[in-house]
N, C-alpha and C positions, 0 to 999 in steps of 0.2 A: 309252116308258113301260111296255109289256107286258115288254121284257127288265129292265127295273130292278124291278118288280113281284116277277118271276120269278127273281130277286138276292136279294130279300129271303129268300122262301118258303125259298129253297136255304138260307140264312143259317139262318132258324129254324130247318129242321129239323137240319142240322148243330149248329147248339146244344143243340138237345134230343137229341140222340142222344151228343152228348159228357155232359150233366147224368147220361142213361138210363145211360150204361157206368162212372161217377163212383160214380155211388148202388151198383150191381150191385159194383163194386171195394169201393165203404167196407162193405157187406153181407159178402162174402166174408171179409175184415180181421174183422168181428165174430165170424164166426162159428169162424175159425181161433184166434179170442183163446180165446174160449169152451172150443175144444177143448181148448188148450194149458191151460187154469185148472182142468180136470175130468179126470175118469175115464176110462180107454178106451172107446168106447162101438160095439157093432157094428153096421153100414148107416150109419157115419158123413158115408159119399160120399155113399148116398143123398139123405139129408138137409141135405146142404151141397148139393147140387141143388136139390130143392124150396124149400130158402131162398132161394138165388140167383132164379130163378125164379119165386118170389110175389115178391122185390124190383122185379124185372123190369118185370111187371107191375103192381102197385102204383104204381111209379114212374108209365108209362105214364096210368093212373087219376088218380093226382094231378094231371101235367101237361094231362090234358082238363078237369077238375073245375076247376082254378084258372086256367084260359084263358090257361095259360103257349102250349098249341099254336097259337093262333093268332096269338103275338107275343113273344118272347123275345129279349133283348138280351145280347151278351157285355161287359157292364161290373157294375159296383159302386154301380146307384142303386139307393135304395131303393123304386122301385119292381119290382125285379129281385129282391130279396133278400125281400121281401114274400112272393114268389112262389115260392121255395124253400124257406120257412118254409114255406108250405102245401103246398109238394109232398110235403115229408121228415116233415110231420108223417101226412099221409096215409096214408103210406108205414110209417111205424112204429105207428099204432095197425093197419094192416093185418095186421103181421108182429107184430103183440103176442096179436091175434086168432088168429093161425097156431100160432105156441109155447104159448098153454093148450091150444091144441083138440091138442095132442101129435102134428104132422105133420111135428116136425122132430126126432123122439127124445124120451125121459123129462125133461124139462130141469125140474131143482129151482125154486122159487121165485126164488132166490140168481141164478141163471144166466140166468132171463128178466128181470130186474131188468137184469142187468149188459147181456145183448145189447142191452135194447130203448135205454139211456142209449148206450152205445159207437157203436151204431147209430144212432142221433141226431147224436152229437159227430162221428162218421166222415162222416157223408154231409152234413149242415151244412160241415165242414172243406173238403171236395173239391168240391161244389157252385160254394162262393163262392171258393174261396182264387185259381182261375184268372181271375177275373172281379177283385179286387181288384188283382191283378199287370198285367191287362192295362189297368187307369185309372189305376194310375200311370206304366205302361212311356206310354201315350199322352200325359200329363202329363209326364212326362219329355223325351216325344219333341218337343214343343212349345217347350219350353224351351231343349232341344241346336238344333234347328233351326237358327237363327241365327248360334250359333257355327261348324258345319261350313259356312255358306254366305257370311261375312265374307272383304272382298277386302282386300287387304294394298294401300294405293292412297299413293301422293303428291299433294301440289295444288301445282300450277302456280302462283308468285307468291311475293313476301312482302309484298303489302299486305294490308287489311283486307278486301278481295273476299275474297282468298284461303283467311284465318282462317274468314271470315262462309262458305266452301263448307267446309271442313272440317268445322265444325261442323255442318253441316246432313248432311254427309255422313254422317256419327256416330252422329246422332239417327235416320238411318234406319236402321238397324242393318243395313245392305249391306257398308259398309267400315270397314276397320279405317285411321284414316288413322296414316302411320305420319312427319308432319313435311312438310313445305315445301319445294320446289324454287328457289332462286334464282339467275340470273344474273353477281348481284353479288358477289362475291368478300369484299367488307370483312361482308356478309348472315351467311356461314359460322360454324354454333354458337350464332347468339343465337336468342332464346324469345320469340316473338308467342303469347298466349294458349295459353301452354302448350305451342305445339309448336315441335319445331325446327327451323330453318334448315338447310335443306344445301346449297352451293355446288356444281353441276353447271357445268365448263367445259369438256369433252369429253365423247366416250364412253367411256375409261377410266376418268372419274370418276364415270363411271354406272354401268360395271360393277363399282367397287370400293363406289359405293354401296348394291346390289345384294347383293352377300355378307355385308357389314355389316349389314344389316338383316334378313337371313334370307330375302328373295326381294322383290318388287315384282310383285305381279299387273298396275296400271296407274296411267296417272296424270291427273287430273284438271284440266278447264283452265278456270277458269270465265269469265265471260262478260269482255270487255276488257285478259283477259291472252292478249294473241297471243303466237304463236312466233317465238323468234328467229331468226339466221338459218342458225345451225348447228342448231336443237334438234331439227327435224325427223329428224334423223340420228343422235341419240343414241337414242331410245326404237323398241325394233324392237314392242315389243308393246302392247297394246291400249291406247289413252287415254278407251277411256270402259269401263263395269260388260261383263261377258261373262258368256254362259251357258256359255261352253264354256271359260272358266278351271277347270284341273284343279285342284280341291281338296284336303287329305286329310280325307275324310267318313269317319263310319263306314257301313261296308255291311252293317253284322249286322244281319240283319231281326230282326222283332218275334218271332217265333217264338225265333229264337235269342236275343234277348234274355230273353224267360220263362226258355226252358231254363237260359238261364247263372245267373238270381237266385234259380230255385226248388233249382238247386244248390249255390248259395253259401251261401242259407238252412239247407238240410238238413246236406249236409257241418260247416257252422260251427257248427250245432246239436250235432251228433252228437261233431262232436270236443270240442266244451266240456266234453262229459258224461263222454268218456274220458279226455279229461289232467286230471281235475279234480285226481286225484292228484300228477300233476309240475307243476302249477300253483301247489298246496301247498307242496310239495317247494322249487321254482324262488323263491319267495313268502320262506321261512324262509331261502333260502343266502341272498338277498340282507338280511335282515334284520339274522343275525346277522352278517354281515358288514361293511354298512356302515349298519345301522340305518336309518330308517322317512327318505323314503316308499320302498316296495315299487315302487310303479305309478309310473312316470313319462308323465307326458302332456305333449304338445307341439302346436300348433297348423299342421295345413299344410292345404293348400288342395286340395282334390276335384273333385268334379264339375260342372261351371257354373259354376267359377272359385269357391267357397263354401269358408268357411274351415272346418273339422271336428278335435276333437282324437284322434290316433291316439296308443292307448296302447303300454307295453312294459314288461317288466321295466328295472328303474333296471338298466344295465350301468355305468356312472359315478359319480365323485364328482358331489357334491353341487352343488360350485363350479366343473363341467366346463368351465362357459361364462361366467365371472364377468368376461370380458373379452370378451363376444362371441360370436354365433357363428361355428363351427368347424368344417371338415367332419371327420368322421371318418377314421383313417388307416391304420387296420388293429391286427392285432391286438398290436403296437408300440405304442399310442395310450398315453402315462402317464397319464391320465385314469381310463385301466381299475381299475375296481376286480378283486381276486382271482376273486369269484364272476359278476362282467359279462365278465371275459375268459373264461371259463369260457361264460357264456350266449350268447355273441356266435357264438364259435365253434363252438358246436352250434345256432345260429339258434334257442335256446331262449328268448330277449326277445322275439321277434316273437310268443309264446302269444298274451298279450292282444288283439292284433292280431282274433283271430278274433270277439272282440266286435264292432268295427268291421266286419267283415263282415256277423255277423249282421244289426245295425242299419241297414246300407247304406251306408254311409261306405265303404266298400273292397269289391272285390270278392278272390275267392283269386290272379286272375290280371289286369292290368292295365298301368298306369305306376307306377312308385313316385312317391307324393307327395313334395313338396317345401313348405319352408316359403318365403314370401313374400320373405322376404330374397335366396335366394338363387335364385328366379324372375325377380326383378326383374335380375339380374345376367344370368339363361341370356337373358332377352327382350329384354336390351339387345345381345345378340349375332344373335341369332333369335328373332323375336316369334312364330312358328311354333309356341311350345309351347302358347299359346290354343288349339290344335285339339284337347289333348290333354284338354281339357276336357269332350267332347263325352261320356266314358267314365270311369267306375269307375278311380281309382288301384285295386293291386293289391297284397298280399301279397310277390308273389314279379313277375318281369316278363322278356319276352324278352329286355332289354338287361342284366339281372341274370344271366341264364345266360352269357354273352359277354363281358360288360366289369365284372362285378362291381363293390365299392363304388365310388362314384365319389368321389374325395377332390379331386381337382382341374377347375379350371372348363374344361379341354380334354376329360376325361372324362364334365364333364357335358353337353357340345355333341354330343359322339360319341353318348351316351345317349340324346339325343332324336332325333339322326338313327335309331336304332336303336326308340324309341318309336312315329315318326311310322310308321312301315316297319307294326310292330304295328298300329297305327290301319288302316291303308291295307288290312290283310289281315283284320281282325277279323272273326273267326270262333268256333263251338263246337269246331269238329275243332282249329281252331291252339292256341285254349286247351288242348285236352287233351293235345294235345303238348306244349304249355308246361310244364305241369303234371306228365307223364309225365319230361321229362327233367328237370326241378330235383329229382323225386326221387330220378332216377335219381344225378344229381349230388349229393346228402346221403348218401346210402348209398353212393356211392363215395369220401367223404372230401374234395371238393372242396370248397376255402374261396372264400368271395364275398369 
């Protein structure tokens, strides 16, 4: 009880000491805006000390006065946000007090006006924005759970037992069941309750059923279906749930997780605001070209298995898919229009994309999404790509640097071998090297 007591205490004050160096950082930001808005002015350090400094303290003051030091939490309840409302309010009539009594330089009307709002908006921003990231990354985290810890499993039988465990298996959200084991030979291919039958009469037909399916964690036997008298010999691995079945989870901790969305966030910000221009630009070729829409959207499937529409410049006619969809074939595709062969192959259709970022539908580095259709196709080969669920599809993807589009369904097997690899190693550093060589790859002229 005293060491978990003593968990807390440590917890609080590491919170308040992150909120104390938040507020002293959004102070600093105002006071170099300030600068940057004004006149040269001399003992400017000095007084970007003394500011820091009453921040400092202030802060400290707040956090006594509003009884955040004796209990402060890193999430996004309102009774959290209560409490930094009255710390930063504190805080700023402190430092509103400091700027007239002129202990921080001559500062016009105009300029303590600006500091004391900027100074508000700054330390409000950075306060809470860590706290909102880390109740949804834990909300998030709640939700992936299940997918990274799903067994890939068979049930033994094809009677009504069998179905009646399947389904319960299901319900418990442990196994993914992936069809029925039977015996009987005439069994092979037919549909009980929706799952299917598969004929095991050896153990080559277990290991060919085995590849087919994308692996077999275990398989299930429920009560009244005994073992034949060969079956004992076909299955080497585990028949009932395992803790020590190797998964692909991801291992990026929570930490790594902030860092990678408070990146995605800012980068996809920052670059919206720079290509606004060849967004324009990208916007009118395709306009006058093949006329309106501009923006093509399409529906693929993200994170938690959740359908989401990811945008792009229209690279195609209008009636690309008037018979279906089609994977794409390269920059050969007759479908191309002038200005989309043109955007395809400077990856200038993926612009829009950064929206999706922003919003959280994508991150810049991930899996590339896939639409439904042809998930349904990779899963019937390897149901393995559920895992990939667990993480942000991406912009750009390690199996992107290596195997490029994938136009055919052997390249899209090789991509998720090449995905799951990603999963298994997710990381901030592998990102950046992700990231690092597809640009290195664009500015070298290599086509995806």
């Amino acid at each position: 009880m005293n060491q978990k007591n003593t968990g807390k205490r440590v917890f609080s004050h590491l919170s308040l000491l992150q909120d104390n160096i938040l507020s002293c950082i959004a102070s600093l930001g105002t006071m170099l805006l300030v600068r940057w808005l004004s006149e040269p002015e001399f003992g400017f350090t000095r007084h970007l000390a003394i500011y820091v400094g009453s921040a400092f303290v202030l802060t400290l003051i707040g956090q006594a006065i509003t009884g955040s030091s004796r209990q402060i939490r890193k999430d996004a309840s309102s009774w959290n946000l209560r409490k930094i409302m009255g710390i930063v309010s504190i805080k700023e009539l402190g430092l509103l007090g400091v700027m007239i009594a002129g202990w921080v330089g001559h500062q016009s009307a105009a300029h303590i006006i600006l500091a004391f709002f900027a100074d508000t908006l700054f330390s409000m921003a950075l306060m809470t924005y860590p706290r909102i990231i880390i109740a949804r990354l834990r909300k998030e985290s709640k939700e992936m759970h299940s997918i990274g810890e799903r067994i890939n499993a068979l049930v033994y039988g094809d009677g009504e037992a069998s179905a009646d465990m399947a389904e319960s298996a299901e319900l418990s959200g442990r196994y993914e069941v992936l069809g029925l084991l039977s015996r009987d030979p005439a069994m092979n291919g037919k549909i009980l309750r929706e799952y299917v039958i598969y004929y095991v009469g050896s153990e080559r037909d277990l290991e060919a059923l085995q590849w087919r399916l994308g692996g077999i964690d275990c398989i299930l036997f429920p009560k009244g279906e005994g073992m034949g008298r060969y079956d004992a010999n076909l299955w080497q691995g585990p028949t009932e749930s395992s803790d020590d079945i190797p998964m692909p989870k991801d291992p990026m901790s929570k930490l790594g997780k902030f860092v990678k969305r408070s990146f995605d966030v800012s980068l996809s910000s920052l670059l919206l605001i720079v290509f606004s221009p060849l967004f324009l630009v990208s916007a009118l070729a395709v306009m006058i070209d093949d006329g309106r829409p501009v923006i093509y959207k399409q529906e693929r499937i993200g994170r938690g298995g959740k359908p989401f529409y990811i945008y792009k410049f229209r690279s195609m006619r209008k009636d690309a898919e008037a018979a279906g969809p089609t994977l794409y074939s390269g920059v050969t595709d007759p479908r191309l229009t002038r200005s989309g062969s043109f955007l395809r192959q400077h990856h200038l259709d993926e612009l829009p994309q950064l929206w999706n970022v922003f919003r959280g539908d994508m991150s810049f580095i991930g899996y590339r999404p896939e639409r439904q259709y042809y998930i349904d196709r990779i899963m019937a080969n390897n149901p393995r790509y559920r895992f990939l669920y667990q993480i942000r599809p991406g912009v750009t993807s390690y199996a992107t640097l290596y195997n490029g589009y994938t136009d055919t369904k052997e390249k899209m097997l090789t991509r998720l071998d090449m995905d799951l690899y990603y999963l298994r190693n997710h990381s901030v550093w592998f990102d950046l090297r992700i990231l690092g060589l597809t640009f290195l790859s664009i500015v070298g002229g290599k086509k995806f």
